[in-house]
KOLRO-902823 format. One record per residue: residue in three letters; y negated, z negated, x of N, C-alpha, C in turn. Coordinates in steps of 0.001 Angstrom, whole numbers, plus 500000, padded with zeros to 6 digits. Layout:
! KOLRO-902823
ALAYZXYZXYZX;...
//
This chain:
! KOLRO-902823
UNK476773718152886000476144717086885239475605716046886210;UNK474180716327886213473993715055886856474617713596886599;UNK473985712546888014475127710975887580474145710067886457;UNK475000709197885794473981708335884703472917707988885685;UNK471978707344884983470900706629885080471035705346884955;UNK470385704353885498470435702756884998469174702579884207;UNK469115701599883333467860701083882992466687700822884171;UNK465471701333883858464114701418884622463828699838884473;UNK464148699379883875463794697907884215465264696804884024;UNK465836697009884796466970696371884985466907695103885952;UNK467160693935885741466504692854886177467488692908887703;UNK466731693015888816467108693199890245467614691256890613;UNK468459691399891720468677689912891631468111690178893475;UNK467435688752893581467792687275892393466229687714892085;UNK464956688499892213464182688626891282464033689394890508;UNK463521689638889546463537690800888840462511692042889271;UNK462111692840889957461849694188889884460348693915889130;UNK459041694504889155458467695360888148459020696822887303;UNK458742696957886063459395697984885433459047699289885986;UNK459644700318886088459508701782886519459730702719884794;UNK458793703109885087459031704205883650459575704626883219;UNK460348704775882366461766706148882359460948707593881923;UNK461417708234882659460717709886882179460913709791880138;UNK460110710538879969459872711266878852460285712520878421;UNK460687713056879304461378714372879129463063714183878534;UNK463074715467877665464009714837876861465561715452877809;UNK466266715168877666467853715925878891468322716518877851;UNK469361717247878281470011717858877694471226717231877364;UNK472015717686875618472788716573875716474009716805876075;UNK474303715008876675475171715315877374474854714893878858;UNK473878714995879472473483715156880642472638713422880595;UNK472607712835881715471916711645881791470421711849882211;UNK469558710695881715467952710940882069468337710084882657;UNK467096710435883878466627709801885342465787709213885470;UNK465323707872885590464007707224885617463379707532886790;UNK462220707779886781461238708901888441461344707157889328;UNK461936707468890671461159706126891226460376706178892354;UNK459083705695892525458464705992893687458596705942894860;UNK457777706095895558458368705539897854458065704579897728;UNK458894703770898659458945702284898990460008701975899076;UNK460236701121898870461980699898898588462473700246897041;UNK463436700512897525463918700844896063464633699925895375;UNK464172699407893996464819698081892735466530697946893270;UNK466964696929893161468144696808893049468852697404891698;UNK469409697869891417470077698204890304471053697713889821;UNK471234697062888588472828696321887839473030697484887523;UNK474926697881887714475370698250887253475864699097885815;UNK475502697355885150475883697465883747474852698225883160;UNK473798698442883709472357699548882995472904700455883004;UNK474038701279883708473794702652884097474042703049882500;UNK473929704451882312474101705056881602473594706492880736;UNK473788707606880499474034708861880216472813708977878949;UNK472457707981878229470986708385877419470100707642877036;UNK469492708103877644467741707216877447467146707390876237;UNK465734706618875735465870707014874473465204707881874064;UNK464799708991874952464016710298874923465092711467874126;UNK467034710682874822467581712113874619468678711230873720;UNK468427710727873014469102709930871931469865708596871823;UNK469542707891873568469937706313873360469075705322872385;UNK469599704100873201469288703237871783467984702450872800;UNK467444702858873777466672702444874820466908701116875368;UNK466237700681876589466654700153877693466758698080876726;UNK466088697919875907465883696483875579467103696443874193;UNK468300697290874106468872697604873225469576696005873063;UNK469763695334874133470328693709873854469451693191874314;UNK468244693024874430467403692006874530467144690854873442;UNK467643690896872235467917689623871700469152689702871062;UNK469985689464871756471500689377871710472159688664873006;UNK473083687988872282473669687110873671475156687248874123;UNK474779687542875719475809687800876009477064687501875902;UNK477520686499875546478812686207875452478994686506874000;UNK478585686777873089478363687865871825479051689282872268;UNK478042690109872796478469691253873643480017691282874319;UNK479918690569874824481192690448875799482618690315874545;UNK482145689394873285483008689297872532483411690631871574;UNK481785691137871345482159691801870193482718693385870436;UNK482121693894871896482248695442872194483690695628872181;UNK484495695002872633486021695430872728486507695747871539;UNK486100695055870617486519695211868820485880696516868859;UNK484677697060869316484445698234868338485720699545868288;UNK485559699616867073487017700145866874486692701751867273;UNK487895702269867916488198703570868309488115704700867174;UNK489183704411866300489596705549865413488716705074864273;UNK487186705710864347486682705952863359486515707288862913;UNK486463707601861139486660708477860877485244709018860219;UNK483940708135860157482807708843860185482042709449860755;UNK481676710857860893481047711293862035479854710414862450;UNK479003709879861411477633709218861484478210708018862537;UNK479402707099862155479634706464862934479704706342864314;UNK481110707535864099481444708191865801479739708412866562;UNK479157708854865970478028708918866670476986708029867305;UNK477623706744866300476169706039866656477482704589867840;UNK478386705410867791479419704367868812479169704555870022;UNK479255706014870661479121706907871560477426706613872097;UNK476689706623871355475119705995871464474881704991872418;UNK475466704091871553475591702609872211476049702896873134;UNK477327703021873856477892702847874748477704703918875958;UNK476974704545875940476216705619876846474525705409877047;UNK473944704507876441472767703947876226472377703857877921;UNK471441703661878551470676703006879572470496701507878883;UNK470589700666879464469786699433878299470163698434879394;UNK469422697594879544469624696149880611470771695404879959;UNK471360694941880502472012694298880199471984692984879481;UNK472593692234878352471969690912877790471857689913878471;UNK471028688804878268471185687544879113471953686714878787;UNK472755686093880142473598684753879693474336684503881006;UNK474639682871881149474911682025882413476735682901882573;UNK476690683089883741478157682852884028478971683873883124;UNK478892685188883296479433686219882801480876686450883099;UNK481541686480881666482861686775881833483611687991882196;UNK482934688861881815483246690273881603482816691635881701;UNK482705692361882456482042693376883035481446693827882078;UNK480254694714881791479879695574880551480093696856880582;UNK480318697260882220480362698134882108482015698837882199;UNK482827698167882629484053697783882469484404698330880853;UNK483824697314879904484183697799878651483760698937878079;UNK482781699219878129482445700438877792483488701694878242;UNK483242701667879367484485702613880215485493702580878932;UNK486226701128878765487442701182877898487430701794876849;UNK486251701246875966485926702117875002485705703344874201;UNK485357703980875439485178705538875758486165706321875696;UNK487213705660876524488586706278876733489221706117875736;UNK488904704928874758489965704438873330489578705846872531;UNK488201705763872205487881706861871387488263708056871753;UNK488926708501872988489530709873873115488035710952874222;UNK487533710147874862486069710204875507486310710474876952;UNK487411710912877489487800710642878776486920711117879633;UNK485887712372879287484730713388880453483809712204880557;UNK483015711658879441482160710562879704482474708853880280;UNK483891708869879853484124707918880667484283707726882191;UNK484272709073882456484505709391883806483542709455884840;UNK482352710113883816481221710215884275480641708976884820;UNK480483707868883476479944706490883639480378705691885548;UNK481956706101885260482560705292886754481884705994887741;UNK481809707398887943481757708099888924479846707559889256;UNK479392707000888576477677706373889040478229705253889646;UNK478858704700889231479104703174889985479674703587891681;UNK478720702339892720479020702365893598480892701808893802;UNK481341702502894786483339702039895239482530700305895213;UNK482457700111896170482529699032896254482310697591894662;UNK481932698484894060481180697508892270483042697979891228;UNK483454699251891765484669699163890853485444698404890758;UNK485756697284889535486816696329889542488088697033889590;UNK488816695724889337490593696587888746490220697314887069;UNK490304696585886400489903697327885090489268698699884748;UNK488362698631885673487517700100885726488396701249886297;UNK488736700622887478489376701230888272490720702042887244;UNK491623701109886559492230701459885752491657702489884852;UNK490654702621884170490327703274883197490313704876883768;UNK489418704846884777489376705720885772490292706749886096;UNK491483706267886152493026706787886786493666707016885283;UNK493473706222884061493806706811883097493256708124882539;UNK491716708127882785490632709083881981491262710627883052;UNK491512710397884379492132711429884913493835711720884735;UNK494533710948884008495683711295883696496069712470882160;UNK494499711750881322494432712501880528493779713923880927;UNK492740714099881704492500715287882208493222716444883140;UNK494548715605883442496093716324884021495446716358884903;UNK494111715782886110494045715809887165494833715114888380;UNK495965715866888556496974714362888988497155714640890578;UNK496142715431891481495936715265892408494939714020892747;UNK493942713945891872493183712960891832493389711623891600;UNK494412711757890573494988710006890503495793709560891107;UNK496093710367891713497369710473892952496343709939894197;UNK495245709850894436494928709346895541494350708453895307;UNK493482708257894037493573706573893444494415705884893425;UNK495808705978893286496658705486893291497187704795894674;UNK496881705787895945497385705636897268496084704523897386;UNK494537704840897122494270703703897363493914702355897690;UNK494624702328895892494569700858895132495915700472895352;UNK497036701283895898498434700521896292498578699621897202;UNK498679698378896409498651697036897558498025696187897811;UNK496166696868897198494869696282897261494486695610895564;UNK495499696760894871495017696215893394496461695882892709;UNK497072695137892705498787694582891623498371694513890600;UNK499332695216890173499843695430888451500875696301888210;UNK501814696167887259502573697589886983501743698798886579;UNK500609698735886132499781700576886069500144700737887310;UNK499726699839888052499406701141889439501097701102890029;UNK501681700010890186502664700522890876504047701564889649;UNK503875701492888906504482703029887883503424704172888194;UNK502254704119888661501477705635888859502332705575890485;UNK502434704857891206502506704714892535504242705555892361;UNK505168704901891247506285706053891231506427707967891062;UNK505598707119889797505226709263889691504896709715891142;UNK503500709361891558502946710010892460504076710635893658;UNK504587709642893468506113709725894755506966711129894191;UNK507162711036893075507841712012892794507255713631892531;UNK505731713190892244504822714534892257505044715010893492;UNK505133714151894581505444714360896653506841714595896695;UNK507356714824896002509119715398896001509747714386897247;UNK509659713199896696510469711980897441510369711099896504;UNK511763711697895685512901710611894721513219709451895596;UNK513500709345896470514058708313896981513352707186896984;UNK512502707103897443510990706198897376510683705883896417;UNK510710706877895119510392706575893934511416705610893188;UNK512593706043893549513634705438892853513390704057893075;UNK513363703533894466512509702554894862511896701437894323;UNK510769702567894287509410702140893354510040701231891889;UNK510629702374891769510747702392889924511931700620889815;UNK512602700549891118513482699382890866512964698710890832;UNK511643698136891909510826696711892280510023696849890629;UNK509742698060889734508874698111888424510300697373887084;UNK511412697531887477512402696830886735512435695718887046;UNK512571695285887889512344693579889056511438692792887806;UNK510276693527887695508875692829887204509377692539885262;UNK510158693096884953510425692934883389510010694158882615;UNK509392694946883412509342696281882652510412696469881399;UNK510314697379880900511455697415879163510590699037879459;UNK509789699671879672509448701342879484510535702114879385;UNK511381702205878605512787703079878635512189704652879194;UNK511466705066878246510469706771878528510310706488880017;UNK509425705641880893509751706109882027510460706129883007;UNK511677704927882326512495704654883600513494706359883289;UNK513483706693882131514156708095881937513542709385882977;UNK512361709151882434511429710607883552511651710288884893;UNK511645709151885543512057708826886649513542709234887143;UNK514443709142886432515732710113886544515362711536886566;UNK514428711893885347514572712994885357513679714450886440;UNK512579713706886663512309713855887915512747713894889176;UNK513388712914889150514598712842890536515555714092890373;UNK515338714390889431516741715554889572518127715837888702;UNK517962714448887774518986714413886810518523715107885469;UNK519481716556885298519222717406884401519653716573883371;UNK520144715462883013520314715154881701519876713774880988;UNK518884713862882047517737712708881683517078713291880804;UNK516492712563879299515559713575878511515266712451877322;UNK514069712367877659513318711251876179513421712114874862;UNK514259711115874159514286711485872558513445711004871819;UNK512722709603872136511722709040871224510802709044871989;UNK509805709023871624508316708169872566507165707378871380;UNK507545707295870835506292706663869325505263705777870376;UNK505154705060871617504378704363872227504010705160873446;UNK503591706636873343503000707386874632502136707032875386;UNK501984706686876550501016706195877525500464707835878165;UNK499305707646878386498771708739879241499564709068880565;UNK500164708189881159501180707866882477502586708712881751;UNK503067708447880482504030708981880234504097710757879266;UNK503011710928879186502366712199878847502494713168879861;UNK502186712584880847501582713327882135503262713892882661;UNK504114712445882691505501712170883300506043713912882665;UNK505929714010881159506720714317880582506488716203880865;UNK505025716132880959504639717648881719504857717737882813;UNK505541717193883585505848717264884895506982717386885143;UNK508132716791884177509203717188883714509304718082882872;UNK508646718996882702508862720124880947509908719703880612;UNK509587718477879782510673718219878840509549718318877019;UNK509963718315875978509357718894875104509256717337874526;UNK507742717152873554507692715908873499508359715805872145;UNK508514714537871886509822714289871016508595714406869670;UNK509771714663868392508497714690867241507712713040867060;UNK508368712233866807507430710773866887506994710482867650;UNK506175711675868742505464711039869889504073710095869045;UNK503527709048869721502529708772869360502007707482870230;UNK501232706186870074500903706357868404499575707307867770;UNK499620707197866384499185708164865395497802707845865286;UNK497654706305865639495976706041865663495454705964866238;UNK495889706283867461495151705863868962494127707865868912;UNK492998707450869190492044709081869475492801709913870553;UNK492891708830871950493343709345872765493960710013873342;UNK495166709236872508496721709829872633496881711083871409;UNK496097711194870385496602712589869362495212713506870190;UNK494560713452870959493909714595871850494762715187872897;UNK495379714125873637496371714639874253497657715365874122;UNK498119714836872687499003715562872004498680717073871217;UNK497556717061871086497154718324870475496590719644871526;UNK496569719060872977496673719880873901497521720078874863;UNK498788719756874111500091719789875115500699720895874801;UNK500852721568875950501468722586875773503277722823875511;UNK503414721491876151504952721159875935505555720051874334;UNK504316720222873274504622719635872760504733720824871242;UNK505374720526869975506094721623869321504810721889867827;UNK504799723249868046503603722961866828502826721928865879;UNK504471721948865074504113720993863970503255719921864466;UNK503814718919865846503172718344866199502109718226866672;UNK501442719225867269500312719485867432499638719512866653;UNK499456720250865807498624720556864667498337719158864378;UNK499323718484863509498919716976863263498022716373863487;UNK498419716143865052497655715304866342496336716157866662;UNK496390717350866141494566717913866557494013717205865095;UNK494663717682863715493939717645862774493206715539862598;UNK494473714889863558494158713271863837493070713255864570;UNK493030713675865390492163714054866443490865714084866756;UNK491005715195865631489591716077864884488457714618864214;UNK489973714284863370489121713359862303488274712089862782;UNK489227711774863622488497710524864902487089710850865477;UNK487062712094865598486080712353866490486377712945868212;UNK487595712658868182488466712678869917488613714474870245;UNK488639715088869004488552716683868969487818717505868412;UNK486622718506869079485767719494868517486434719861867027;UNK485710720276866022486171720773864850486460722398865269;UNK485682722372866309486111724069866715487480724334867170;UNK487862723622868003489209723220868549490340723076867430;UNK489755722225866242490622722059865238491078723716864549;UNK490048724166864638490255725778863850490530726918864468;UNK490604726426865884491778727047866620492966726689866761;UNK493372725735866173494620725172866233494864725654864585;UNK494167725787863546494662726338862811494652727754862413;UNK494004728569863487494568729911863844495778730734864465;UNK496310729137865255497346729343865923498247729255865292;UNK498227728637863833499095728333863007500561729263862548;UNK501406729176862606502204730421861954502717730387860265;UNK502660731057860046502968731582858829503797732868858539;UNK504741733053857789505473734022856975504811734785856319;UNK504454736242856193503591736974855974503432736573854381;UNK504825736523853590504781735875852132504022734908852091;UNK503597733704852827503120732475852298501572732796852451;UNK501287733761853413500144734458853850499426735239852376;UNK500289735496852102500087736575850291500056735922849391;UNK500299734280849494500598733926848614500049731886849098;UNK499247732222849477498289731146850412498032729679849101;UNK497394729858848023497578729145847299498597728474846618;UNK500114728914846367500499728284845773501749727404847042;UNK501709728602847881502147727531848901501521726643849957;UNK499989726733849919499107725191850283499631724135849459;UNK499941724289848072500285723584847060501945722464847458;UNK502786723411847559504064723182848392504270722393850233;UNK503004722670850348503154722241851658502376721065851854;UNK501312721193851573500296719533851128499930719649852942;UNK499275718617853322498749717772854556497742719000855378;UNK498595718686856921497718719784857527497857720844857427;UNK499454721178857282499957722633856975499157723668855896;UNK498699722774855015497963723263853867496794724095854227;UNK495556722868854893494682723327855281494535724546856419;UNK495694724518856801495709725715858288496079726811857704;UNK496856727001856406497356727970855971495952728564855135;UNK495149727598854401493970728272853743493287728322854911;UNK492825727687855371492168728353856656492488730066857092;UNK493526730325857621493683731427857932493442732549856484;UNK494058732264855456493813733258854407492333733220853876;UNK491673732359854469490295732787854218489761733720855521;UNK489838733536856397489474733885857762490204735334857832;UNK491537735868857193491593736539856788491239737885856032;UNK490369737171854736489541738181853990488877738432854611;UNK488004739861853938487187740231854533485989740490853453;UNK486562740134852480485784740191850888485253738860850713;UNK484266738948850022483538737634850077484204736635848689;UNK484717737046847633485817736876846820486506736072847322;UNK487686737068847586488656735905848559488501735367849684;UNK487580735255850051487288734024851034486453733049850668;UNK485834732966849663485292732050848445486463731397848023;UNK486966732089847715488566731155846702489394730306847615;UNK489479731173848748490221729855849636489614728829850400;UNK488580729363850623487282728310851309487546727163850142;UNK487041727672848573486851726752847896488252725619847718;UNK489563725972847697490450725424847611490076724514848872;UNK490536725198850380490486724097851157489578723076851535;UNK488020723642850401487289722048850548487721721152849497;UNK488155721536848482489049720666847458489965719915848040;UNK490495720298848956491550719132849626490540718413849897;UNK489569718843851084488780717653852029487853716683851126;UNK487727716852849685487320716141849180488235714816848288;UNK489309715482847990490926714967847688491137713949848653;UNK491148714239849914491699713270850863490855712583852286;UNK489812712958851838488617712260852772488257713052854085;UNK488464714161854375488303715012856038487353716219854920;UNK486713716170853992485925717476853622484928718081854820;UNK483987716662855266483128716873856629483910717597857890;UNK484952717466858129485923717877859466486286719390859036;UNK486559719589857367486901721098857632485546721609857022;UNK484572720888856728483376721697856430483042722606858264;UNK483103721525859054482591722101860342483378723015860783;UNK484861722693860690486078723659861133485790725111860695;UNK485227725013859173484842726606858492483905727106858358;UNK482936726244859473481670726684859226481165728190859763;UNK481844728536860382481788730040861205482137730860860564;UNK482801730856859660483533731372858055482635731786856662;UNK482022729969857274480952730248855516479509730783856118;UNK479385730694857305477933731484857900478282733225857552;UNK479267733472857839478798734969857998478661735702856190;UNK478973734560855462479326734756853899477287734643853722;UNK476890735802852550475769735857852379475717735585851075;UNK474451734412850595474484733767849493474311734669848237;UNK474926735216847797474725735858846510475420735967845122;UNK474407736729844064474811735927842784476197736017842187;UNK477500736944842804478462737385842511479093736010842827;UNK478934735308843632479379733810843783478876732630843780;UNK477804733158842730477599731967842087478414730834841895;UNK479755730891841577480753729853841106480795729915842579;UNK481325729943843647481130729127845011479412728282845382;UNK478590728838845209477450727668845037477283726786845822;UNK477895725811844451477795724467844697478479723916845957;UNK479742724459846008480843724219847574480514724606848494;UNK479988725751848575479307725876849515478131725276850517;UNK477066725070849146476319724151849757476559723140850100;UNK477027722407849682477641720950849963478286720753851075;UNK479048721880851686479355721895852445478588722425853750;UNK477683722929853254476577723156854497475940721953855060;UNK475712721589854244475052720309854401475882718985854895;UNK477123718925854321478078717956855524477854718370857234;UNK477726719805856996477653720529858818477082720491859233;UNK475457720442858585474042719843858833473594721578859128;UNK474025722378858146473315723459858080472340723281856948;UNK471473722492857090470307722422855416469447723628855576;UNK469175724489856048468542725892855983469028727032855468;UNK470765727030855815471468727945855253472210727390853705;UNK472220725759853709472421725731852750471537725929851427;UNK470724725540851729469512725857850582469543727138849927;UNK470284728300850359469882729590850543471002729611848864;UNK472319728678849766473035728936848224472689727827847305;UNK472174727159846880471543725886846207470858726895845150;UNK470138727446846292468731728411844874469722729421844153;UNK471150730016844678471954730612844125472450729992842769;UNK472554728981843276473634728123841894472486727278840854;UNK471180727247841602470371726670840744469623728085839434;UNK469715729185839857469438730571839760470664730762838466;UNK472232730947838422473296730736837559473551729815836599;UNK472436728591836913472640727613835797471246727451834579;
//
């Protein structure tokens, strides 16, 4: 992946630049557009421009705060909330905050922009793009904050060779307990408890209360009967701790609303179905997890061959995610277009029941594609389509529309 881009007209200090064009060509998404710049001296670049889409490949383009004031900005981006559960939303969050766009005007700036964003990214469960964003910024422009985000977005990616040398370092150059609790692990990832133990005392010194890690810190060291029973307040630092210890994560790991933390939980391998599932199907709904991902997690699902035979009345008995994973599979199952109509149709009846219809429309969409619109299911139809169209299949949905418009 190529690195972001900054805004083509990003005001250079202390003058501002003439504007440079941004290409027209559209990127691929995902990938950042590059503004072409000619020979000569090259613009100074702010920082806070950089960013992953121009408005060729779906940003909000470069004058996106040009009448907006900064200390507005500075106030309002931290609020934008993480755990949203509209895709339209999630989408147009991710927009913004991956945008190219100059930065707003205003005297005496409090607060990095690009700093927050980073944060933001990572709240929503965004850790590849947040990563991306830092990795454009020159070392020398990374604050502490960034820097932080940085070492988190790789804790969630279990790259812990990598934060392990962020860690070495910002030890000493940047104070805080993040770094000096990463500065313990790391010690103990280097199989020198002793140091760590250390570590972990001068992190009690400071008022720490982290019970979870002053435990992994035993248990790392070597004490087999160190072992977290609760964690309801999981840090990415104590996620990481806890795979490093294969110790199994406790069932109230959380919390439950954070994107971040139920992505991470739904790809832990040390953590116990039930819980998983949960934390993908949380996940999912946020936006923090592919819907594809989600329907592999409810393939993975287990079931009793009886409840398998008998898929409806114990979705009924079981309610939540269990439900949906269980119709899931007994549709995915059939091979008749019948019964996989009937359970399709049940499990969009939940998603309309309880607000995720869009999350398992996409989850089953690989399900209801290979299903061919015809008049024997007519009575699927309408669910069907409807549900094509949450997935933004309007070509295939139409196909059953004229079905059910055809039956009535």
């Amino acid at each position: 992946m190529p690195p972001p881009a900054a805004a083509s007209d990003a005001p250079a200090k202390p003058e501002p630049p003439s504007a440079a064009p941004i290409t027209t060509e559209t990127a691929k998404p995902g990938e950042a557009s590059v503004a072409p710049v000619s020979s000569g001296q090259l613009p100074a670049i702010d920082i806070e421009s950089l960013g992953m889409l121009s408005e060729a490949n779906g940003g909000f383009g470069v004058n996106l705060w040009a009448e907006t004031r900064r200390d507005i900005v500075e106030a309002l981006l931290p609020r934008l909330p993480a755990a949203l559960t509209a895709p339209s939303l999630q989408s147009l969050a991710r927009r913004l905050l991956l945008s190219i766009a100059s930065p707003p005007q205003g005297q005496n700036p409090a607060k990095n922009l690009m700093t927050l964003r980073v944060e933001r990214l990572l709240a929503m469960g965004d850790a590849a793009n947040a990563q991306e964003l830092v990795r454009a910024v020159p070392a020398r422009a990374v604050d502490a904050a960034m820097a932080e985000a940085r070492a988190t977005a790789l804790l969630f990616s279990d790259d812990i060779a990598a934060v392990c040398q962020e860690a070495r370092q910002r030890l000493g150059a940047t104070p805080g307990l993040f770094w000096d609790k990463l500065a313990v692990f790391c010690d103990l990832v280097a199989r020198d408890p002793a140091k760590a133990q250390l570590g972990a005392a001068m992190v009690r010194d400071q008022g720490e209360k982290d019970a979870a890690f002053f435990t992994l810190v035993d248990a790392l060291s070597g004490n087999a009967r160190a072992g977290v029973e609760s964690l309801p307040e999981a840090t990415a630092l104590t996620l990481a701790m806890m795979r490093a210890a294969n110790q199994q994560l406790p069932a109230d790991t959380g919390p439950r609303d954070k994107p971040a933390i139920l992505a991470a939980i739904a790809r832990a391998a040390n953590a116990p179905p039930g819980l998983r599932l949960d934390a993908a199907h949380r996940a999912a709904l946020y936006g923090a997890l592919a819907p594809g991902d989600l329907a592999k997690m409810f393939e993975r699902a287990e079931f009793a061959p009886a409840q398998l035979a008998s898929a409806f009345s114990e979705a009924a008995k079981l309610g939540g995610v269990q439900a949906r994973a269980l119709l899931y599979r007994a549709a995915k199952n059939q091979t008749q277009p019948q019964g996989r109509a009937e359970a399709l149709r049940a499990l969009f009846a939940l998603g309309r029941q309880d607000g995720d219809f869009a999350l398992l429309a996409l989850a089953a969409l690989p399900l209801l594609k290979e299903m061919p619109a015809q008049r024997e299911q007519a009575w699927f139809a309408a669910d069907a389509g409807r549900a094509l169209y949450a997935a933004g299949e309007q070509a295939v949905a139409k196909g059953w529309l004229a079905v059910a418009e055809a039956a009535s």
